[in-house]
C-alpha positions in Angstrom: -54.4 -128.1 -221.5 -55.5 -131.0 -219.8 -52.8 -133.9 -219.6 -54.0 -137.8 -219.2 -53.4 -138.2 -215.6 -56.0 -135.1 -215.5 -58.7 -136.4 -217.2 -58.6 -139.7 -215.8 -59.2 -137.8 -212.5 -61.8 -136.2 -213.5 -63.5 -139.5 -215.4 -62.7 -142.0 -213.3 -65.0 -141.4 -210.4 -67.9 -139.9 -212.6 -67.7 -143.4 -214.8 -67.7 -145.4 -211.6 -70.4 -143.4 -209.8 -72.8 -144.1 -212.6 -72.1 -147.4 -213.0 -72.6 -147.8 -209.3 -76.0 -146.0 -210.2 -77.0 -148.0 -213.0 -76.1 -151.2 -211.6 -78.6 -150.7 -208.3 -81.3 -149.9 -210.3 -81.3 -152.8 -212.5 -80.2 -155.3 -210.2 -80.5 -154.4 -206.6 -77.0 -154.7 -205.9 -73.7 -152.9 -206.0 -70.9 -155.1 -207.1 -67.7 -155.1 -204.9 -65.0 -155.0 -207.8 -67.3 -151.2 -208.6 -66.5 -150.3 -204.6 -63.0 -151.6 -205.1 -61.9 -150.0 -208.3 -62.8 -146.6 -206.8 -60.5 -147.7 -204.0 -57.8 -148.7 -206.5 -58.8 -145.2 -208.6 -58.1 -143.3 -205.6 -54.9 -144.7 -204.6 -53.5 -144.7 -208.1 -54.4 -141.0 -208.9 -53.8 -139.4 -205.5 -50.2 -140.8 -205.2 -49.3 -139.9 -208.5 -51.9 -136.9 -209.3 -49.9 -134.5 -206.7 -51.8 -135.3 -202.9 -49.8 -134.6 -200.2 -49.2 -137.7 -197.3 -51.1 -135.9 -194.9 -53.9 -135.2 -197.8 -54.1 -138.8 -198.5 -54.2 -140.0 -194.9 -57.3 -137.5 -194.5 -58.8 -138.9 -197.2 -58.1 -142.6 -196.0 -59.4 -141.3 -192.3 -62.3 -140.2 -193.7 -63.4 -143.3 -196.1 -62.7 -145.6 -192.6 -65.2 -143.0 -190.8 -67.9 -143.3 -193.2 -67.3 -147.5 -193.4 -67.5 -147.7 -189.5 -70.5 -145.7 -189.7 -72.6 -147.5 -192.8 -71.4 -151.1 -191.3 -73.3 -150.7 -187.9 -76.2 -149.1 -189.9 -75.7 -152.3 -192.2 -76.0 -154.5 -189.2 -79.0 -153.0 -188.0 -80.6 -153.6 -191.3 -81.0 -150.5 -192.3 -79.4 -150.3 -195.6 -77.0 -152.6 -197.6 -73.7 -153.7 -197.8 -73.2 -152.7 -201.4 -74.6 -148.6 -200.1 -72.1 -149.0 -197.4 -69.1 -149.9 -199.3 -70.2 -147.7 -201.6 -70.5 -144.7 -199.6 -67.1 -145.3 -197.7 -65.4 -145.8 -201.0 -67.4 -142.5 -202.2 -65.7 -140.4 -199.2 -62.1 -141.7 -199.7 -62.6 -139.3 -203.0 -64.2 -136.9 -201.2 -62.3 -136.0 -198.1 -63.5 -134.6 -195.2 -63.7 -131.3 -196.8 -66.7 -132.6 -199.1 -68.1 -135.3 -196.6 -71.0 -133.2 -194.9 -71.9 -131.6 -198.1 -71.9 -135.3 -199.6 -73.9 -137.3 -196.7 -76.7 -134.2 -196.8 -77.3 -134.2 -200.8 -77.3 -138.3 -200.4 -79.9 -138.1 -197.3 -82.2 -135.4 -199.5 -82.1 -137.6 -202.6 -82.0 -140.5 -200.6 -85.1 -139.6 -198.8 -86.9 -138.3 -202.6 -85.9 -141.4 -204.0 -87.8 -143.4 -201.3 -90.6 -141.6 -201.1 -91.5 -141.7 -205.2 -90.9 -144.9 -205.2 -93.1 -145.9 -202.5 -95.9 -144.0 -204.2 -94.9 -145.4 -207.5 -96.1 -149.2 -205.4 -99.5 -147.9 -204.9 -100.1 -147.8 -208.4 -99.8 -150.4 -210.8 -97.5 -151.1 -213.3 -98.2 -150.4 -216.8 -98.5 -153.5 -219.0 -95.6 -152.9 -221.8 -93.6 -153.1 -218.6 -94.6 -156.0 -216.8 -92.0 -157.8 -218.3 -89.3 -156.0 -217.0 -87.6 -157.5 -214.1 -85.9 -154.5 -212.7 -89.2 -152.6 -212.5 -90.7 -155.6 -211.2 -88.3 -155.5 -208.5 -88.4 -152.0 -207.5 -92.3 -152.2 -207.6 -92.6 -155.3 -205.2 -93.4 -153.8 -202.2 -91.1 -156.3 -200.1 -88.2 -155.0 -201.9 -85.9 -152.0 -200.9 -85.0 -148.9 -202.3 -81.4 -148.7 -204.3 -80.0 -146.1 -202.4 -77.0 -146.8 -204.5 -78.5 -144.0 -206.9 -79.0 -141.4 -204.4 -75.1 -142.1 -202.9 -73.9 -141.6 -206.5 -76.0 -138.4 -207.4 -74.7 -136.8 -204.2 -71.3 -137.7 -204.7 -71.6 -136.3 -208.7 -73.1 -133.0 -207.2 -70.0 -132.8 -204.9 -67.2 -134.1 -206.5 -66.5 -130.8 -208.8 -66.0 -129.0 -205.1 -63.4 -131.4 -204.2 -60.0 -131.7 -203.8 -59.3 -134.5 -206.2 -61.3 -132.3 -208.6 -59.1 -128.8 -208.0 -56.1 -131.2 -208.1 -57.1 -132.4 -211.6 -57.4 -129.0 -212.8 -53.9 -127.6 -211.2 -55.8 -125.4 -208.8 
């Protein structure tokens, strides 16, 4: 049977993945109190939910891999802050074990996302929805994509394969 500490582990990041989800599509942005409370998740339940030092410092090494990597693509312009805290934050849960699974599944449905959604612009939008401002947004063809929702679907496809995950479940 499943204790509390267990099931936090295993709801915690789901919650906060689509909530990071959620909140790109209706607003364009990713909040960072979302990017750090999966921080704050992680260090709470790894140090008490049975990771090893040298586990957690993986898992540290490979959430400051993943931010040095999405802030130079951030200053190139070629995606957002909120995607790059959110995907360094996402591999801190994931590990390097996970983290080329997890960049992959986020580049296919990254890539799927984009494309629909530039189709979807060629069209117009139907009139019940003109009046609302999150499809407006995502239909303007100035705006971006919110990549946000790709990064979490990839990291829900992965996180049952991780470690955090087999650690929840006494594996």
């Amino acid at each position: 049977m499943l204790g509390p500490l267990e099931i936090a582990i295993l709801v915690v990041f789901p919650i906060l993945m689509a909530y990071a989800a959620a909140s790109d599509l209706l607003t364009m942005t990713i909040p960072n109190r979302l990017s750090l409370a999966l921080v704050a998740g992680f260090v709470a339940l790894a140090c008490i939910g049975g990771l090893t030092a040298q586990a957690i410092l993986l898992h540290v090494l490979a959430g400051a891999f993943v931010l040095a990597v999405t802030f130079a693509m951030f200053a190139l312009g070629w995606i957002g802050g909120g995607d790059a805290k959110l995907a360094a934050a996402t591999a801190l849960w994931l590990g390097f074990e996970s983290l080329l699974e997890y960049l992959f599944i986020a580049a296919l449905c990254g890539g799927g996302l984009t494309l629909a959604i530039l189709v979807l612009r060629h069209f117009p939008l139907p009139r019940f929805a003109l009046g609302w401002t999150w499809l407006s947004r995502m239909h303007d063809r100035r705006s971006g994509v919110p990549y946000g929702i790709a990064l979490a679907a990839a990291a829900l496809a992965v996180y049952p394969q991780s470690q955090i995950w087999a650690v929840a479940l006494g594996h």
